[in-house]
PAVO-175497 format. One record per residue: z, y, x of N, C-alpha, C in turn; residue number from 1; residue in three letters. Coordinates in steps of 0.02 Angstrom, whole numbers, plus 50000, padded with zeros to 5 digits. Layout:
N
     n_w     n_v     n_u    ca_w    ca_v    ca_u     c_w     c_v     c_u   pos   code
       Z       Y       X       Z       Y       X       Z       Y       X   NUM    ALA
...
// end
This chain:
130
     n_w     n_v     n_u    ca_w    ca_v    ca_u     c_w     c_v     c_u   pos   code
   55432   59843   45756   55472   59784   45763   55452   59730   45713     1    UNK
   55442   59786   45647   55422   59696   45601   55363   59679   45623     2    UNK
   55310   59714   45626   55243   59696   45673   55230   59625   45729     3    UNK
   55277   59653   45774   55310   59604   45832   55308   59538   45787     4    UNK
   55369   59538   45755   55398   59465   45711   55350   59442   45678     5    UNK
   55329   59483   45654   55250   59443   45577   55184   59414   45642     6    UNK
   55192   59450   45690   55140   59411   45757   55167   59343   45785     7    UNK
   55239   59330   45783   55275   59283   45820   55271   59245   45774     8    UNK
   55283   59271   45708   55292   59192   45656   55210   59178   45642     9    UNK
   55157   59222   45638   55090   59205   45641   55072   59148   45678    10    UNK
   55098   59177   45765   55075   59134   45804   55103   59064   45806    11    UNK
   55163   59076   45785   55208   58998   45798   55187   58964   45724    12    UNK
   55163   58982   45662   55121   58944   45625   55054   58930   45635    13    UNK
   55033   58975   45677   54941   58934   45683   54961   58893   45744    14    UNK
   55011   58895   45806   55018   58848   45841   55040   58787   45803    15    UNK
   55075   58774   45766   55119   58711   45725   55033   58685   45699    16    UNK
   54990   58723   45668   54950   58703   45609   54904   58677   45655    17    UNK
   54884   58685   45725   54832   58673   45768   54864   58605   45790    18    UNK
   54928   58601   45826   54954   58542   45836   54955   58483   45796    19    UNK
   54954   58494   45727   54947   58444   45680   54872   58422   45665    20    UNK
   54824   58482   45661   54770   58473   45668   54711   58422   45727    21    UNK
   54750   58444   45773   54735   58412   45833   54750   58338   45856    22    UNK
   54816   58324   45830   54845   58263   45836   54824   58206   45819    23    UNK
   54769   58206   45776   54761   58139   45743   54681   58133   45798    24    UNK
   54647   58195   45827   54608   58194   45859   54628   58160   45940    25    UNK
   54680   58186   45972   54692   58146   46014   54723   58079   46025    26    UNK
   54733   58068   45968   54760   57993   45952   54674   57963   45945    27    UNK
   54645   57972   45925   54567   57969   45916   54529   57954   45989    28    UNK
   54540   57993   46012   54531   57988   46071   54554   57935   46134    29    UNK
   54623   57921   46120   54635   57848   46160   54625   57804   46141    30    UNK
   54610   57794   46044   54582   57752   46037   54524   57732   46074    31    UNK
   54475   57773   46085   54434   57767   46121   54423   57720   46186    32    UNK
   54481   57735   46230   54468   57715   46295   54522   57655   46291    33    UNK
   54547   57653   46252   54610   57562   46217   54555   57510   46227    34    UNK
   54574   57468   46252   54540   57391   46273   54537   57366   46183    35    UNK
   54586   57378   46171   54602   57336   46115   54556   57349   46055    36    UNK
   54536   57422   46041   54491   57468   45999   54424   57460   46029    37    UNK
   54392   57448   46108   54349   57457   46113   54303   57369   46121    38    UNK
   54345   57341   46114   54310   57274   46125   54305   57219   46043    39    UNK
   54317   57269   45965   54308   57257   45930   54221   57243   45917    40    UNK
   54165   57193   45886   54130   57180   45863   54105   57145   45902    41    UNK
   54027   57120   45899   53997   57057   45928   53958   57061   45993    42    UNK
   53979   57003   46030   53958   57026   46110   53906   56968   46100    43    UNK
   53853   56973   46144   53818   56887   46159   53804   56902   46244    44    UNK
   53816   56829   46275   53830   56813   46331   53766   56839   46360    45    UNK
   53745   56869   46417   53714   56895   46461   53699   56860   46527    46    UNK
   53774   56834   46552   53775   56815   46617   53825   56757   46628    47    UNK
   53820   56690   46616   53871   56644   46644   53891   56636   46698    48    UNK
   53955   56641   46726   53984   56631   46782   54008   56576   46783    49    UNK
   54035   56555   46721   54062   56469   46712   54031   56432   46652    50    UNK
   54067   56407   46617   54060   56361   46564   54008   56391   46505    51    UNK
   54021   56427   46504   53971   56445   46439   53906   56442   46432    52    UNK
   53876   56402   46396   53794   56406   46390   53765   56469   46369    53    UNK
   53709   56472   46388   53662   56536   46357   53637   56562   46288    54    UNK
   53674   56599   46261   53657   56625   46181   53720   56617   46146    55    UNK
   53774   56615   46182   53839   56619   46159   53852   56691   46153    56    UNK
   53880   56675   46076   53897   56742   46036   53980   56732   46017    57    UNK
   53989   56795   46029   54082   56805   46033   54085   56868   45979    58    UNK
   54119   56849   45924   54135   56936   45879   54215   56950   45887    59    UNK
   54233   56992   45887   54313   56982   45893   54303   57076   45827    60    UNK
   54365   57045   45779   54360   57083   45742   54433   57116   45736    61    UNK
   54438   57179   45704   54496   57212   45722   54555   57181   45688    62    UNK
   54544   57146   45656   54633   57092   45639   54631   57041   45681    63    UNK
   54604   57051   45744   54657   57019   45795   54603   56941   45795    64    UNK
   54541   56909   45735   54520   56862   45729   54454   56850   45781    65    UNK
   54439   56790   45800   54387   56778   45850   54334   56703   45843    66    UNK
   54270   56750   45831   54233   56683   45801   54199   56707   45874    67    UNK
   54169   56614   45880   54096   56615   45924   54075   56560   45935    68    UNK
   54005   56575   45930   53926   56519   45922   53921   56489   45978    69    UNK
   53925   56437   46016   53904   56408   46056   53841   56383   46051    70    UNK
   53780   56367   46082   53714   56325   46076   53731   56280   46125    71    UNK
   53741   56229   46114   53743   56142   46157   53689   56112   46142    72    UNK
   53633   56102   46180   53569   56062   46157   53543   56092   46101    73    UNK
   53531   56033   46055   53508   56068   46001   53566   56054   45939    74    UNK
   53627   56065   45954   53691   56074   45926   53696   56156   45915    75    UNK
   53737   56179   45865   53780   56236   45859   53841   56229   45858    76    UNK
   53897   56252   45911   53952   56252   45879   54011   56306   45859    77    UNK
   54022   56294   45810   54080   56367   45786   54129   56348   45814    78    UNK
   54167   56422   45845   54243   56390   45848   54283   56457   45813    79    UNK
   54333   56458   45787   54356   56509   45772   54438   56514   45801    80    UNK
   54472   56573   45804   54567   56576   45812   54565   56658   45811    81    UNK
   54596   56653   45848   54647   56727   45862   54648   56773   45916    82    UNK
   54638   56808   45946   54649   56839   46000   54681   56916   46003    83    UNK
   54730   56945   46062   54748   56975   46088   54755   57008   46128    84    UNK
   54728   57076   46138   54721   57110   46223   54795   57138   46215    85    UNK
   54821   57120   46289   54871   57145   46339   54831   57165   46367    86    UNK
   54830   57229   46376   54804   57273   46437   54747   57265   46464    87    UNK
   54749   57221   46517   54668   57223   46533   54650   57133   46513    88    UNK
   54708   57098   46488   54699   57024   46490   54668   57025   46400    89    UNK
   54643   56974   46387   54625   56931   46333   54654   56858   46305    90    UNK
   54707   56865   46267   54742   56785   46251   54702   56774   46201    91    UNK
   54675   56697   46191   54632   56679   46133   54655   56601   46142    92    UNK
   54685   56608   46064   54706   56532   46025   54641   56526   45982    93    UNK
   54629   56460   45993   54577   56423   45967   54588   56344   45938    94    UNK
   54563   56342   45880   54572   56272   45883   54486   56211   45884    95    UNK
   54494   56180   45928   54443   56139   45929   54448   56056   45885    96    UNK
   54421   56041   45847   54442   55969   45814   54489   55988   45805    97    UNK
   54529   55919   45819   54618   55932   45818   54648   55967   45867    98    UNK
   54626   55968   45928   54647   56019   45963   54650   56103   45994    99    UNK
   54713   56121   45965   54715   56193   45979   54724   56218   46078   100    UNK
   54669   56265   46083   54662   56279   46154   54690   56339   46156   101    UNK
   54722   56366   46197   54750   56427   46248   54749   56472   46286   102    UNK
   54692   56523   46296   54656   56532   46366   54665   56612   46369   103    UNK
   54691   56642   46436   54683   56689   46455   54625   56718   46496   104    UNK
   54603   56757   46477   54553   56797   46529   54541   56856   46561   105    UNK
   54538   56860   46606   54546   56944   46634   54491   57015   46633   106    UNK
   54485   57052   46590   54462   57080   46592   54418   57116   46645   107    UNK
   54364   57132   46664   54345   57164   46748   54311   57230   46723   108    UNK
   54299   57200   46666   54238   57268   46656   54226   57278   46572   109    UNK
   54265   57344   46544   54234   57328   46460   54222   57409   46437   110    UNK
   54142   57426   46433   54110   57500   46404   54105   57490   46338   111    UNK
   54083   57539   46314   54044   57521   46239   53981   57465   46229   112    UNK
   53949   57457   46304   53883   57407   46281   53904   57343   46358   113    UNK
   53946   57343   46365   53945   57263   46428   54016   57251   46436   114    UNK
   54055   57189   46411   54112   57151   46445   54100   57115   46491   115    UNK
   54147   57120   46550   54147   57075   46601   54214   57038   46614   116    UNK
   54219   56975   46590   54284   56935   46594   54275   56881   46647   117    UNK
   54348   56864   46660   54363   56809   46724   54409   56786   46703   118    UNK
   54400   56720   46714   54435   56658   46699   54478   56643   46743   119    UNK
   54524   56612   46736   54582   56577   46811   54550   56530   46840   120    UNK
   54477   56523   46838   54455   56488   46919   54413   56548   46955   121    UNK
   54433   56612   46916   54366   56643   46972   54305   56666   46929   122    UNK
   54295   56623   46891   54226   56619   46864   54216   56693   46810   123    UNK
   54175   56707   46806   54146   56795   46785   54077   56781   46747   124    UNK
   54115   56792   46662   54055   56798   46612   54041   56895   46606   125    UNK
   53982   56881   46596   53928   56963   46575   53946   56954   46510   126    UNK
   53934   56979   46449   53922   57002   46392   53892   57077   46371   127    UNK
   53853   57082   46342   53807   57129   46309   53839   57159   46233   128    UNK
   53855   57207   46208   53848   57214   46156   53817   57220   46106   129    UNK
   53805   57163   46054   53751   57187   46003   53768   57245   45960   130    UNK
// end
């Protein structure tokens, strides 16, 4: 009988110690497949569907901050703000000059090495990950 018991409290402590063990691994793990975790560091544009010129670089870093290089002629321009994934969307406050811009975008497609976003006309940028 004590046999029995010293097996039950064995097992129900290496179960408790595995569960704790494990836990921070499967939290690990959705990090993984989280929009929000996986679209941290620097993308450069691949494929314009709209507005964006070619050699546009986007970094989005994990406090939520968002720089990117535009090439206009033989201009550079920085813009920097904020951004936010909801789910599969992208909110990004920006300020240009004096004016602060607003823009949602819809996510279509985001791996470890290619984002694919869409704009509210339709329009569908590629991105590459560097």
């Amino acid at each position: 009988m004590k046999s029995v018991r010293h097996m039950f409290l064995f097992s129900l402590v290496l179960g408790v110690g595995l569960f704790v063990a494990l836990r921070p691994q499967a939290a690990l793990a959705q990090g993984k497949d989280d929009p929000a975790a996986k679209i941290v560091g620097t993308w450069e544009l691949a494929k314009s569907g709209g507005d964006l010129p070619a050699g546009t670089i986007i970094e989005f870093t994990k406090d939520g901050k968002i720089k990117a290089t535009l090439k206009l002629d033989d201009q550079i321009l920085n813009i920097e703000g904020t951004y936010k994934v909801d789910k599969n969307k992208i909110n990004v406050k920006v300020k240009i000059g004096e004016e602060t811009v607003e823009e949602s975008v819809t996510i279509k497609k985001l791996t470890d090495k290619e984002l694919e976003i869409e704009d509210k006309e339709g329009k569908v940028d590629v991105f590459k990950k560097k």
